[in-house]
C-alpha positions as CSV (number, residue, x, y, z in Angstrom):
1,X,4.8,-4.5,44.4
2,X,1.7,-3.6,42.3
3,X,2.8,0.3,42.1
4,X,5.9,-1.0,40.8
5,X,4.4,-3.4,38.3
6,X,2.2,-0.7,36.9
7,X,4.9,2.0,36.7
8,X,7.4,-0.4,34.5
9,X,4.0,-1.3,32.6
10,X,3.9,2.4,31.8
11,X,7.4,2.4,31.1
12,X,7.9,-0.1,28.9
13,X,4.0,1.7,27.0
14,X,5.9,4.6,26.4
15,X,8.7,2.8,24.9
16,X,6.3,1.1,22.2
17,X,4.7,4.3,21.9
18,X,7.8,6.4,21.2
19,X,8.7,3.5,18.4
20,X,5.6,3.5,16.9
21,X,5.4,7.2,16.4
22,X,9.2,7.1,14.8
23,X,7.5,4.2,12.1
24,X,4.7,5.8,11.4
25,X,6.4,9.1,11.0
26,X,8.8,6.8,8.5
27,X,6.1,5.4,6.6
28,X,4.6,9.1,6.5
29,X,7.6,10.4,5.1
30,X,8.3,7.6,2.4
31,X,6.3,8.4,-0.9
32,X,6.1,4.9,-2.1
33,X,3.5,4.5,1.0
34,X,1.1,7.2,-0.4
35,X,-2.6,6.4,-1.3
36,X,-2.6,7.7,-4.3
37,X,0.3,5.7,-5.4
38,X,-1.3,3.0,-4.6
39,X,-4.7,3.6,-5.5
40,X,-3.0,5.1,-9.0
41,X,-1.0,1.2,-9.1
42,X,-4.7,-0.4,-8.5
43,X,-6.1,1.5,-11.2
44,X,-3.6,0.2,-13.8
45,X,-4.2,-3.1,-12.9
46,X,-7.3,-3.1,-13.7
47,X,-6.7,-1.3,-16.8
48,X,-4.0,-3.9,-17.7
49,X,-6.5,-7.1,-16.9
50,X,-9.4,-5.4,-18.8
51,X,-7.2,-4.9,-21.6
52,X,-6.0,-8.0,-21.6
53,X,-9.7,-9.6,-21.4
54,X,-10.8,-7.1,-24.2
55,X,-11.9,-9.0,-27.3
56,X,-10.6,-6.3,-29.6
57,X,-7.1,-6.6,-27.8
58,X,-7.2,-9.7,-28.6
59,X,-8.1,-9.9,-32.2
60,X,-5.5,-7.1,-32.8
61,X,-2.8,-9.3,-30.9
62,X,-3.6,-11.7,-33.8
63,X,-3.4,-9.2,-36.3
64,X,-7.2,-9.9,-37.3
65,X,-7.9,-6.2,-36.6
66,X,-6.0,-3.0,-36.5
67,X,-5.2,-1.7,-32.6
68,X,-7.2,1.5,-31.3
């Protein structure tokens, strides 16, 4: 009974495995799921909220001061 537990516990661990491989290989294969377009996404976040908080930005939004 155990021998037979343990070899459908393999079973059904290859199974998951073989599924898992065909994601990842998926995700791999999808360029939307790249670092760089994420970290490049990240960056103009940042670049968007600093601009936003920038006290020039906002004196040239109310037309106080030409834009740069």
């Amino acid at each position: 009974m155990q021998r037979n537990t343990l070899a459908a516990l393999l079973e059904r661990n290859a199974t998951e495995l073989d599924a898992m491989h065909d994601e990842l290989t998926a995700l791999l294969d999808d360029p939307s799921q790249s670092y760089e377009a994420f970290s490049d996404a990240m960056a103009n976040k940042r670049r968007e909220k600093a601009d936003s908080l920038s006290p020039a930005v906002a004196l040239a939004a109310k037309g106080a001061i030409a834009p740069t």
